[in-house]
Residue frames relative to the residue before (quaternion, step in Angstrom):
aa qw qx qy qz dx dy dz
X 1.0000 0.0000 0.0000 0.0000 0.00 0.00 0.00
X 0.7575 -0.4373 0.4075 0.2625 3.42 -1.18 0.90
X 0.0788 0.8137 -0.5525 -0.1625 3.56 -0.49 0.09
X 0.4800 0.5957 -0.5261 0.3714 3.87 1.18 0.15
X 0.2748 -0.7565 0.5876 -0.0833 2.60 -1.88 1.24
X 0.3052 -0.8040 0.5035 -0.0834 3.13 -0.62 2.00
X 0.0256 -0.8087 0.5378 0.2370 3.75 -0.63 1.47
X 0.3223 -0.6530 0.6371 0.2527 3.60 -0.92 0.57
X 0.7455 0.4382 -0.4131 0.2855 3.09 -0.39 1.30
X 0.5118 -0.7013 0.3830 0.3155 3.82 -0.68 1.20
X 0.5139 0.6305 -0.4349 0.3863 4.05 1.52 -0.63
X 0.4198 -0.5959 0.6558 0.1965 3.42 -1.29 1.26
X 0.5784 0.5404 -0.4189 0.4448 4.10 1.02 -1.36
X 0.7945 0.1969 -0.5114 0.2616 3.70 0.15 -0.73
X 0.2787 0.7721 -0.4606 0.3375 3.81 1.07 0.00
X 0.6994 0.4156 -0.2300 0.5341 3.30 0.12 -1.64
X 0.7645 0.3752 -0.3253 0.4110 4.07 0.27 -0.91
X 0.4289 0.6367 -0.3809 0.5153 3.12 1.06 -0.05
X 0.5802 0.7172 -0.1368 0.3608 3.35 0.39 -1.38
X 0.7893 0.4336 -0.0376 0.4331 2.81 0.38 -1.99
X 0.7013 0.0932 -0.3242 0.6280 3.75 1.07 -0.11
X 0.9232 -0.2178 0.1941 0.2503 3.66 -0.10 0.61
X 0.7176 0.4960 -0.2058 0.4435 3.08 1.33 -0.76
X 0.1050 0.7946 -0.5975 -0.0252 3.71 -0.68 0.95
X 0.4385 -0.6616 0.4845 0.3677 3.84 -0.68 1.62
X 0.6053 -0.3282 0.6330 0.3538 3.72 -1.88 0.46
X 0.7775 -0.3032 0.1889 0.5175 3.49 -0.02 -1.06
X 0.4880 -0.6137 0.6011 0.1546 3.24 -1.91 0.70
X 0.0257 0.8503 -0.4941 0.1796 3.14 -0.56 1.27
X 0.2265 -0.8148 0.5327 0.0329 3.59 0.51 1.37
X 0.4683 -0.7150 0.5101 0.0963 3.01 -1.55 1.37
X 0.3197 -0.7231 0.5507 0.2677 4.03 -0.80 0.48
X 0.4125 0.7455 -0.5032 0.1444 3.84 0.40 0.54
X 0.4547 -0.6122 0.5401 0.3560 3.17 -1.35 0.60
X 0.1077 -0.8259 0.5477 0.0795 3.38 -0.68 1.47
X 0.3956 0.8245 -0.3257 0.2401 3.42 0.45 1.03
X 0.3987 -0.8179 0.2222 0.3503 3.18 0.70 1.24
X 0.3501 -0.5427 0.6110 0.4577 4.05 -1.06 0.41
X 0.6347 -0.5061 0.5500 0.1962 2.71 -1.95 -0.27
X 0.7337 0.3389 -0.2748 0.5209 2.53 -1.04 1.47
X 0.4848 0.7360 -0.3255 0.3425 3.64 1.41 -0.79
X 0.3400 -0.6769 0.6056 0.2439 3.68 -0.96 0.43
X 0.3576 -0.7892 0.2908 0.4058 3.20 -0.79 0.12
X 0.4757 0.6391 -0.4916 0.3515 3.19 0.91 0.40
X 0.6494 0.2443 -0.3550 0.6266 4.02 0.76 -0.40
X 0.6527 0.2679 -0.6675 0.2380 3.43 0.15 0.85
X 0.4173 0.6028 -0.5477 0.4032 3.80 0.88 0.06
X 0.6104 0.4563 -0.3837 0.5215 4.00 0.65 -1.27
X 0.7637 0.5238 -0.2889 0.2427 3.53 -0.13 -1.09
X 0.5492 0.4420 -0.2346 0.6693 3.73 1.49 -1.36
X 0.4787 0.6278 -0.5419 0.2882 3.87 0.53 -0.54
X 0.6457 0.6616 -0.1193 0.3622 2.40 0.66 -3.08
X 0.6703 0.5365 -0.3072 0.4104 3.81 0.10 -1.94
X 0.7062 0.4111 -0.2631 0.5130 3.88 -0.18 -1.94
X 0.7106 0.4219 -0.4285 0.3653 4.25 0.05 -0.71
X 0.6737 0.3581 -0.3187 0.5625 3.52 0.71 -1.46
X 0.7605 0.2900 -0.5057 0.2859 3.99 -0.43 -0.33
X 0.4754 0.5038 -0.4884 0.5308 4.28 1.02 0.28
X 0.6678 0.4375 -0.4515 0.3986 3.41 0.35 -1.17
X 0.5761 0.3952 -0.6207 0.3560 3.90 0.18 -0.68
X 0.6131 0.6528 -0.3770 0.2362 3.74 0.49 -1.64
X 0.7811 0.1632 0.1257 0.5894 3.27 1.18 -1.62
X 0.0617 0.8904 -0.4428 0.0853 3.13 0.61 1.82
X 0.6396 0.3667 -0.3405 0.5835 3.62 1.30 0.20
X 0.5192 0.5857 -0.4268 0.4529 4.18 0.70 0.86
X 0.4858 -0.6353 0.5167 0.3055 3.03 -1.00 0.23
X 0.0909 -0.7534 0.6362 0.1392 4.66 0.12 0.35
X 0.2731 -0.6674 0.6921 -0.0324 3.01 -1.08 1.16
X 0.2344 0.8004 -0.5510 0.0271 4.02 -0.18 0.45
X 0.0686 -0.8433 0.5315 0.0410 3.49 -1.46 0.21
X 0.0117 -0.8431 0.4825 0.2371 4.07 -0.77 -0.02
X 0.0456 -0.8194 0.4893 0.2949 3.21 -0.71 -0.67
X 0.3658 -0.7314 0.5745 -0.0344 3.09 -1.08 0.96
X 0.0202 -0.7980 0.6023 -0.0015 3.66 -0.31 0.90
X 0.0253 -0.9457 0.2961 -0.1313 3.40 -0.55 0.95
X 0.0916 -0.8312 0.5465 -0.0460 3.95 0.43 0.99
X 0.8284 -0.1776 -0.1741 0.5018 3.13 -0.06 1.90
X 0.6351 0.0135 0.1809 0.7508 3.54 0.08 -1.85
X 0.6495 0.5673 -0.4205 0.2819 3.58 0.48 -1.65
X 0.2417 -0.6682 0.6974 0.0928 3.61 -0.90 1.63
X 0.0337 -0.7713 0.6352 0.0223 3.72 -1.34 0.93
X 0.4767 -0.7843 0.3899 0.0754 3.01 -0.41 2.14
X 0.4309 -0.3455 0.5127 0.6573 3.50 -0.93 -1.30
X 0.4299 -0.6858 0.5289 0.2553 3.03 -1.51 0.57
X 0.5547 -0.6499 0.4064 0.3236 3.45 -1.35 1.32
X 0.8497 -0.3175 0.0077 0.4209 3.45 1.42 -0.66
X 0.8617 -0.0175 -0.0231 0.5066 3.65 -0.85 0.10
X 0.6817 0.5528 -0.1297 0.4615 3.32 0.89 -1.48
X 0.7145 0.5225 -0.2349 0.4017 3.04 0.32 -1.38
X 0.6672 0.5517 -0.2394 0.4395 3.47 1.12 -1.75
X 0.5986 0.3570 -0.3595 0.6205 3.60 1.03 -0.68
X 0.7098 0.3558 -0.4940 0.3544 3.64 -0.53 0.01
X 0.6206 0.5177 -0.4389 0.3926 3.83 1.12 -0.83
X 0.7069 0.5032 -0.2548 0.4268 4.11 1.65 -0.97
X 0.6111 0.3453 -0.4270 0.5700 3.37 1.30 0.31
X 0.4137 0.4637 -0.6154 0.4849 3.67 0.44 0.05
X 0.7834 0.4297 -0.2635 0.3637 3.64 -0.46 -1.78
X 0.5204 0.7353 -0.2689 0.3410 3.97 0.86 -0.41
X 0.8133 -0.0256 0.0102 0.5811 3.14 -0.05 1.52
X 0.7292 0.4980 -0.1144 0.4552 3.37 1.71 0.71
X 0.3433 -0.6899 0.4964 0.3998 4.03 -0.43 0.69
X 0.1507 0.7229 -0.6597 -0.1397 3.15 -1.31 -0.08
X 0.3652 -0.7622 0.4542 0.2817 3.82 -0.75 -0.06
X 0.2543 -0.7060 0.6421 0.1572 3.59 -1.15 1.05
X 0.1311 -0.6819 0.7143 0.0864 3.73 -0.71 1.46
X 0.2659 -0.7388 0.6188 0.0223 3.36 -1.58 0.63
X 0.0161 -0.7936 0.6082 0.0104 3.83 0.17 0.71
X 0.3430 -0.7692 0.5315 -0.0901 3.14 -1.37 1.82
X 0.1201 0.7421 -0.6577 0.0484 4.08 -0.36 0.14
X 0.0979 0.6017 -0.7900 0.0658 3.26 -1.45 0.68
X 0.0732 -0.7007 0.7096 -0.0074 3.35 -1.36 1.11
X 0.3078 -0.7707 0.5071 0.2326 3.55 -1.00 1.05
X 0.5901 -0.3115 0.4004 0.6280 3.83 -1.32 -0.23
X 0.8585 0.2220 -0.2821 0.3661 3.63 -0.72 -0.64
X 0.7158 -0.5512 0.2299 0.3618 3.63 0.62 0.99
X 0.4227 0.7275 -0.4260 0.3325 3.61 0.67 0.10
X 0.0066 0.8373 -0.5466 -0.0107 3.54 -0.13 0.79
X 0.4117 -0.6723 0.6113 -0.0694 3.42 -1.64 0.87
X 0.1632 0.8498 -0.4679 0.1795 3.67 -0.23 1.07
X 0.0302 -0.8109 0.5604 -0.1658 3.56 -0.67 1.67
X 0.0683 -0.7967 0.5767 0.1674 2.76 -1.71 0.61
X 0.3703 -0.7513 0.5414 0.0731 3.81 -1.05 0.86
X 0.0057 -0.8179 0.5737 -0.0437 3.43 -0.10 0.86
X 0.0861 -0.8057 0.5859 0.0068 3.78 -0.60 0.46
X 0.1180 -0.7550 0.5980 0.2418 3.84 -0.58 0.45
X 0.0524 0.8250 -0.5571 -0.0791 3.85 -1.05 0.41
X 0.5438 -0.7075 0.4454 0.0735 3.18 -0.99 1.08
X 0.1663 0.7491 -0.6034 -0.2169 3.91 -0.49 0.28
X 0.6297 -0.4386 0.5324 0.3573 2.91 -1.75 0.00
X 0.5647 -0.5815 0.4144 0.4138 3.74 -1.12 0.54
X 0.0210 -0.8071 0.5827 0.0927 4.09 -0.32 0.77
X 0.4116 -0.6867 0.5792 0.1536 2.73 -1.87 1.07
X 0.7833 -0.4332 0.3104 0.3199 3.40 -1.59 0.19
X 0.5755 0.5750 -0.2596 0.5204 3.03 1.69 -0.41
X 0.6066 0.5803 -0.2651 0.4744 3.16 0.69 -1.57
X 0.8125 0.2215 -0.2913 0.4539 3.86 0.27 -1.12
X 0.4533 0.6906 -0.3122 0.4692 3.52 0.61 -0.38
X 0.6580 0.3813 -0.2476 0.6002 3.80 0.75 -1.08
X 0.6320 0.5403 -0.2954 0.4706 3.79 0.87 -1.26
X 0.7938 0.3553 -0.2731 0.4112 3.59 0.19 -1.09
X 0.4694 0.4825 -0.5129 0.5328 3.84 1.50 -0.14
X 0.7128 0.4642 -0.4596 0.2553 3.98 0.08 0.10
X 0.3262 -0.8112 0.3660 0.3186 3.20 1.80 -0.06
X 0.1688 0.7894 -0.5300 0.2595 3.91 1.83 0.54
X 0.6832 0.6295 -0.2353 0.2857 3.53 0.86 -1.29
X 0.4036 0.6067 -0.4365 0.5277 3.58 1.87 -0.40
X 0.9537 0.0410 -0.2264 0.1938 2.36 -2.02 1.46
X 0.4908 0.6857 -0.3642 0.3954 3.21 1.94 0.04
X 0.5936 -0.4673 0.5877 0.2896 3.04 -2.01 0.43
X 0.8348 -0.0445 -0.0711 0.5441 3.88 -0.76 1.08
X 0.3991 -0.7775 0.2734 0.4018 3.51 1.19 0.47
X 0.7103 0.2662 -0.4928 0.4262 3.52 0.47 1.31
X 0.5196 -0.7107 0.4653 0.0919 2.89 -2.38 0.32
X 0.3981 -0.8129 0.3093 0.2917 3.34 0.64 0.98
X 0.6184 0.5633 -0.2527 0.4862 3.18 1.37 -1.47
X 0.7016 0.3599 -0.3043 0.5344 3.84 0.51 -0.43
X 0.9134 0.0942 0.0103 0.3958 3.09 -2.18 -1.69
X 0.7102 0.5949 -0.2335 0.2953 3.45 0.67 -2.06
X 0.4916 0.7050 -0.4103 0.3049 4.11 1.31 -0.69
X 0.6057 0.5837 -0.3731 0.3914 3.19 1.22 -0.84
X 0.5664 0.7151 -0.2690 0.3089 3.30 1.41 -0.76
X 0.7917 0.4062 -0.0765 0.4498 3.40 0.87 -1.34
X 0.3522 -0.7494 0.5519 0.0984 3.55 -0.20 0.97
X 0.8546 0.0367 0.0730 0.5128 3.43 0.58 -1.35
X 0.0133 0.8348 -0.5432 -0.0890 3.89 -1.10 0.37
X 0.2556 -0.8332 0.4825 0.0874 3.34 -0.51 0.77
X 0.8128 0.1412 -0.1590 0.5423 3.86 0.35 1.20
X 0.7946 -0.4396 0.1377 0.3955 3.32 -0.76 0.34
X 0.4580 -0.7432 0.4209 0.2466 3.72 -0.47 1.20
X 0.5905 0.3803 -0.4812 0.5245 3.60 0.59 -1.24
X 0.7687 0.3211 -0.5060 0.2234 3.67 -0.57 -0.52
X 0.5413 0.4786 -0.5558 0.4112 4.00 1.13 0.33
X 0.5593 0.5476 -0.3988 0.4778 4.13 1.09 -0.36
X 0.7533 -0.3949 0.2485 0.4635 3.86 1.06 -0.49
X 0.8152 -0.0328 -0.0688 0.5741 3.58 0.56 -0.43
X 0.4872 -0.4489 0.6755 0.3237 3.72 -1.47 0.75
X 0.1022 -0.7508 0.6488 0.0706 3.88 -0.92 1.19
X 0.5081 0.6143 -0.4211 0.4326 3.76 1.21 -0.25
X 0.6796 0.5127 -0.1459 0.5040 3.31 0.97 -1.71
X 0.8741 0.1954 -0.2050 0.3946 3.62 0.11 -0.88
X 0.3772 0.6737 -0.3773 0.5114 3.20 1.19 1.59
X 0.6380 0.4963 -0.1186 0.5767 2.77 1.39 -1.25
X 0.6162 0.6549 -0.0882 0.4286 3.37 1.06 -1.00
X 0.7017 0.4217 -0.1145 0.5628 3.12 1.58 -0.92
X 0.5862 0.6316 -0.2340 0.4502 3.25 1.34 -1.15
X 0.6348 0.6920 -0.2440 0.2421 2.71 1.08 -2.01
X 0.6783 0.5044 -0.0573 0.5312 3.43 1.48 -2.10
X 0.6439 -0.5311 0.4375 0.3345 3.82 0.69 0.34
X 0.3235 0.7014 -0.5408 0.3331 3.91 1.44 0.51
X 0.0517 -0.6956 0.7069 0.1170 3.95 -0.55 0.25
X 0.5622 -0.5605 0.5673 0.2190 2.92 -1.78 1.33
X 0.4448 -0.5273 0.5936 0.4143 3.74 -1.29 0.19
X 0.3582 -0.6784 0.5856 0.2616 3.99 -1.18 0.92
């Protein structure tokens, strides 16, 4: 069986975590999906579901590879918080989250060469601190908040934010690295010696 490993996904962040324990994809291969939640969706089956969608449409592309895919979903109750389209929005997603838990769900897919597929979820509870008008304002002048899930980045400016987390951090930066090891292993993926 094949052992090359294909990331389905357009996020430089889950690269780098990757990285960080060893693992560097053959190739990166971003998915075309409409990532827009149905209606009515929770966010947790949409994180599984956009997971599920970004693995199976690489795997056709790369049908002898292992696809490694992932989403995230940031979320304050039902209310799914996307990237923000802009400025505005990003301030309204950092005064929602202000002085509030909310949970970062992380949907996982791995599909082996011979078609066997693998599906997780990663759920993570985070805490902010109460921000001020200042506090987000200064943040959103750094423009960190592009392209993010709920418009911040833990791994940067926004850490100062979070006082407390409950579950696995790499999966609030983008991917559960504990899990989607295991996940890989799990399917017969062999590390490089």
């Amino acid at each position: 069986m094949s052992q090359r490993l294909v990331l389905a996904s357009a996020s430089p962040r889950r690269r780098d975590l990757l990285a960080q324990i060893g693992i560097v994809p053959d190739a990166v291969l971003p998915a075309e999906i409409d990532e827009t939640p149905q209606p009515g969706e929770v966010p947790l089956a949409t994180a599984k579901r956009l997971a599920v969608l970004k693995a199976s449409a690489v795997a056709r592309q790369e049908p002898d590879a292992f696809i490694l895919a992932a989403d995230t979903v940031v979320a304050v109750g039902r209310r799914q918080l996307g990237k923000p389209a802009d400025v505005g929005e990003a301030r309204a997603f950092l005064e929602m989250l202000s002085g509030r838990r909310h949970r970062v769900h992380g949907g996982i897919s791995v599909i082996a060469p011979d078609g066997r597929r693998s599906d997780r979820l990663s759920t993570t509870s985070v805490r902010f601190k109460r921000l001020h008008d200042a506090d987000i304002a200064a943040y959103l002048a750094t423009d960190e908040w592009q392209g993010k899930a709920g418009g911040y980045a833990i791994q940067g400016l926004a850490g100062a934010f979070v006082p407390a987390i409950n579950g696995s951090y790499t999966n609030i930066v983008g991917l559960d690295l504990a899990l989607a090891k295991a996940m890989l292993l799990g399917l017969g993926w062999k590390e490089n010696p």
